[in-house]
N, C-alpha and C positions, 0 to 999 in steps of 0.2 A: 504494500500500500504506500502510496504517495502521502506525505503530508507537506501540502503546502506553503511557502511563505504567507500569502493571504490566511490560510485557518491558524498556520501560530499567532502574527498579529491578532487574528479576531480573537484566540483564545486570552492572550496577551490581556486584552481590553475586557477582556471577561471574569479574568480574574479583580481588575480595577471597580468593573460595576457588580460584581458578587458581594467584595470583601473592601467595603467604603475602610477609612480610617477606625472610624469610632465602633466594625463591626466589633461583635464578643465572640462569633464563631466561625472560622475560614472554611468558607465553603467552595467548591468543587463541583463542574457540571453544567447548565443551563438554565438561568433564571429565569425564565417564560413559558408562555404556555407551553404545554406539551412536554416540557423538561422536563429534568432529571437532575438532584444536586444531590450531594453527600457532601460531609463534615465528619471532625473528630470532637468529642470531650472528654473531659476525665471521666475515667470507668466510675463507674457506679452512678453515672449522671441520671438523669431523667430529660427526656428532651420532649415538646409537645411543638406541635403544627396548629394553630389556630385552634386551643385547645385541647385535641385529639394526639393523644399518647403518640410516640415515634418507637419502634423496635431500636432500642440501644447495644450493641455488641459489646464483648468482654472487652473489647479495647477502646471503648467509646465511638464508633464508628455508629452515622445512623445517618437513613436518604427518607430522602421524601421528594415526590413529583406532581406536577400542575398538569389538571387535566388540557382539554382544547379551549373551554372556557372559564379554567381556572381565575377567581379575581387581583387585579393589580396588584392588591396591598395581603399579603400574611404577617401573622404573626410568629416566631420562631422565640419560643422556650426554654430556657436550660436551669435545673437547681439540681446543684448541688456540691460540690467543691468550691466551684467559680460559678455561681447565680446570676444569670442575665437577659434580658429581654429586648430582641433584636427583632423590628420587620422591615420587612423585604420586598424590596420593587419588583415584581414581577409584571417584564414586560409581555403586553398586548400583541398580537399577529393579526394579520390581513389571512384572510381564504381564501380560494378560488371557489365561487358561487355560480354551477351551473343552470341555467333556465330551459329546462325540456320536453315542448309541447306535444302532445299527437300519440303519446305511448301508449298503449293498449294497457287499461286497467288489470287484466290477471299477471300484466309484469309488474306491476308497483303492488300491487296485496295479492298476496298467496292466497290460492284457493283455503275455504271453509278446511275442507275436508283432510290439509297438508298443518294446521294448528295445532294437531295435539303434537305432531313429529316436532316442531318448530320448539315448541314450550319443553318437551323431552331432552331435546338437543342442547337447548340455551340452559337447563339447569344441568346437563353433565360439562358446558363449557365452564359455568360459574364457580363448581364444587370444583371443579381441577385448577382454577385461579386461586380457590380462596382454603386452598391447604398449606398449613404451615409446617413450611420447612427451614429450620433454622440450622442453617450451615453457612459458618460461616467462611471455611473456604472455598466455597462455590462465589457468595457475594465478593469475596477479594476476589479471585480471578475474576468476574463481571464488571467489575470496578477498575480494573486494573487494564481495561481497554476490550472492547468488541470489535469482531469484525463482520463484513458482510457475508450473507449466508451463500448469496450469487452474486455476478456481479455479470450488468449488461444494462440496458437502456433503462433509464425510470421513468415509469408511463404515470405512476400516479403517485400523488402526495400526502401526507397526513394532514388532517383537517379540510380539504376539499368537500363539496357538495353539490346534488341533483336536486332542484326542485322539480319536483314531474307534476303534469296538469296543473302547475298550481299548489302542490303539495309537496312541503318540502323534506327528503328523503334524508334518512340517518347519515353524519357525516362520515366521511372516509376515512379510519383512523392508522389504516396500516401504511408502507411503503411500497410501492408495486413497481418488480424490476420483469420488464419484459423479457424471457430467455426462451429455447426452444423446449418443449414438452421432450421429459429426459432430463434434464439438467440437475446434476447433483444439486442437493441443498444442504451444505454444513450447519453446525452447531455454532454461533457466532460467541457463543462464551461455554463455559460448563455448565451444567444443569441438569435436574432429574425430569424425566419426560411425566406429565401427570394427565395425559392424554395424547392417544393416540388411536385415529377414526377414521377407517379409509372414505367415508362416504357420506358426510352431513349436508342438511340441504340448503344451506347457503353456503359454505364453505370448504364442502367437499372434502377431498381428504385432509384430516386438522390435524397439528402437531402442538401439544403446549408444552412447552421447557422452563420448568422454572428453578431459576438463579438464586434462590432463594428469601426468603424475609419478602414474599410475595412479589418479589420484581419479575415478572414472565415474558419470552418470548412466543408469540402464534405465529404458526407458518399454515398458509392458506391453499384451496386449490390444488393441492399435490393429486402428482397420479397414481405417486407410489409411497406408501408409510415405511421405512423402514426401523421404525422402532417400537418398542413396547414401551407401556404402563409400568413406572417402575425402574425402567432402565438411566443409570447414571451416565452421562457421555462427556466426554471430555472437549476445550474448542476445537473447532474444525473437524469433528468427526461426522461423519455421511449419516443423513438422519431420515430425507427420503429424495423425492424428484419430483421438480416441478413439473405439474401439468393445465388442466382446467375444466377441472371437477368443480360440482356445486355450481353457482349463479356467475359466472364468469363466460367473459365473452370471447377469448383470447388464450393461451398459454403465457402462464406468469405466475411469481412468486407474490403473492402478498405476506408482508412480514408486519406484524403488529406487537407492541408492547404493552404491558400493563404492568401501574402500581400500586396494590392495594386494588377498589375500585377507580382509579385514574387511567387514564388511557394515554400514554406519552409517543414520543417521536422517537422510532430508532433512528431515524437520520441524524440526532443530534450525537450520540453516541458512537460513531464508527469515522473515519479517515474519509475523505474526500476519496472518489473512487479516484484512480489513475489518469484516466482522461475526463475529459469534460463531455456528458452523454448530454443528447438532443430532445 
């Protein structure tokens, strides 16, 4: 992977707008929506997010991430050694907002009759998000840099969205890298797989890896699962192939994140690809 002059300046400036002078805790990561930060405090802290408790590690190590429309201003908590109360500018993003008329109603709402699959499906996604797995050597290697799972054209972006008829559709939360059906798909950090489905009905064959302390990876569309429930895998290890199973128009990876209930940007988190894709 390339990293180049332009991302280290930008990171450069990132650590300036993270960690003002007067902050209390040096943060790490992407202050905006859809980010991702981490920090350290002394072990035994307590750290809260606008209230809500933070998973603090043996070494004082705790993330926390802004959904798509996460608010501006949070508050960031710590008691306990060093007691202090820091909030946080998190910056706003623009979307891409599409308008698209003429579409045939059984493509915007699933048939009656496809509901209870739908409702089936969406709570075996949520119980394999919301398992807790506290390892904390999986979150250091996740921490300690991603990479991409393919790499080829990106067709689509996080937070994008369709209004159809008039109605405006869930937005796009994942990364979509156009590649051919076949195309290996790595492990972009370690992690234990807490689903794997060759065949759901929006998403077709689904892979979730999670990183632990609820930070997960979804890999979308595959043609082919190559792992089990259960299975620990290390980065870069072959996990399935992309194809374009479930609701997809095209062969391609959709790659999605989630923290806790948050839905974040893996684009924030990996190397500028090598070239500049169209």
């Amino acid at each position: 992977m390339i990293v180049t002059t332009r991302r280290l300046a930008a990171a450069a400036a990132l650590v300036l707008a993270v960690n003002p002078a007067s902050a209390c805790v040096k943060l790490q990561g992407e202050l905006q929506q859809g980010g991702l930060v981490w920090g350290q405090v002394a072990p035994g802290s307590r750290v809260s997010l606008d209230g809500d408790s933070l998973d603090v590690l043996a070494d004082g190590t705790f993330i926390a991430g802004f959904g798509r429309n996460a608010d501006t201003a949070a508050v960031l908590q710590v008691e306990g050694a060093a007691t202090c109360r820091q909030t946080l500018s998190v910056a706003s993003r623009e979307y891409n907002i599409q308008r698209v008329e003429g579409v045939p109603q059984q493509t915007v709402t699933p048939p009656p009759e496809l509901l209870a699959r739908i409702a089936r499906e969406r709570a075996l996604v949520n119980a394999a998000k919301n398992r807790r797995i506290e390892r904390p050597d999986l979150l250091g290697q996740a921490l300690a840099g991603f990479h991409w799972p393919v790499q080829g054209r990106i067709s689509g972006v996080y937070g994008s969205q369709r209004v159809y008829n008039g109605t405006p559709g869930n937005p796009h939360y994942g990364l979509d890298v156009a590649v051919p059906t076949g195309t290996i798909v790595r492990a972009p950090a370690a992690g234990i797989v807490t689903l794997a489905e060759p065949d759901l009905f929006y998403s077709g064959g689904t892979i979730i890896l999670d990183h632990g302390y609820r930070l997960s990876s979804s890999f979308l569309h595959l043609s082919k699962v190559r792992v089990a429930v259960g299975d620990e895998v290390p980065a870069g290890a072959i996990i399935g192939e992309v194809g374009a199973t479930g609701r997809a128009t095209g062969p391609h990876l959709d790659w999605r994140m989630s923290w806790r209930s948050e839905r974040i940007d893996p684009q924030f988190l990996v190397p500028e690809l090598p070239m500049s894709q169209p």
